[in-house]
Steps between C-alpha positions, in 0.01 A plus 500: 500500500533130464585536128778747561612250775495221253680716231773588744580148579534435117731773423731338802484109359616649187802727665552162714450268166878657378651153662294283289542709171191688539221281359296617229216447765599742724461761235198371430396538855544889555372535143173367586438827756528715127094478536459592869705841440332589202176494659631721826275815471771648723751642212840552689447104634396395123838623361708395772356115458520520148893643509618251775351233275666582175816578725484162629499323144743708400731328767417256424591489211845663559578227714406231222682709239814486719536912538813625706380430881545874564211596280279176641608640836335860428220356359457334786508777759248660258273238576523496858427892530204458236345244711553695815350753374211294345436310857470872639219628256337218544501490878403900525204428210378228772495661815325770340282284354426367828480826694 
């Protein structure tokens, strides 16, 4: 739980990092979970980790580029529902882990 804790807070410095011109280290940051997901023996958590990181370089990297706001915007909203739903599996996988 700590990890996914951890990798939540990483995903948010890089959606915050926008007002510094999203440092190459923040990218580096949420990539470093890449590991931790592939791992998960839970398969629905595994490919929602892996997606929310590749979705999170990939704005990234619209944002570096310069792409239309609208489009950064989406992507963005994408992001927040993919780690919604990844903070959910991962809670229910705990308690039942726990239970």
């Amino acid at each position: 739980m700590k990890k996914l804790i951890e990798f939540d807070d990483a995903v948010e410095a890089l959606g915050d990092s926008m007002l510094s011109n999203m440092p190459e280290q923040r990218i580096k940051d949420v990539q470093q979970f890449r590991e931790y997901f592939e791992h998960q023996t839970d398969v629905k958590l595994r490919r929602l980790g892996l997606r929310l990181i590749d979705e999170c370089a990939s704005f990234a990297y619209m944002y570096r580029m310069g792409v239309s706001y609208d489009k950064v915007f989406d992507k963005s909203l994408e992001i927040g529902h993919l780690r919604e739903e990844v903070t959910r599996r991962g809670l229910r996988l705990d308690r039942s882990i726990k239970a």
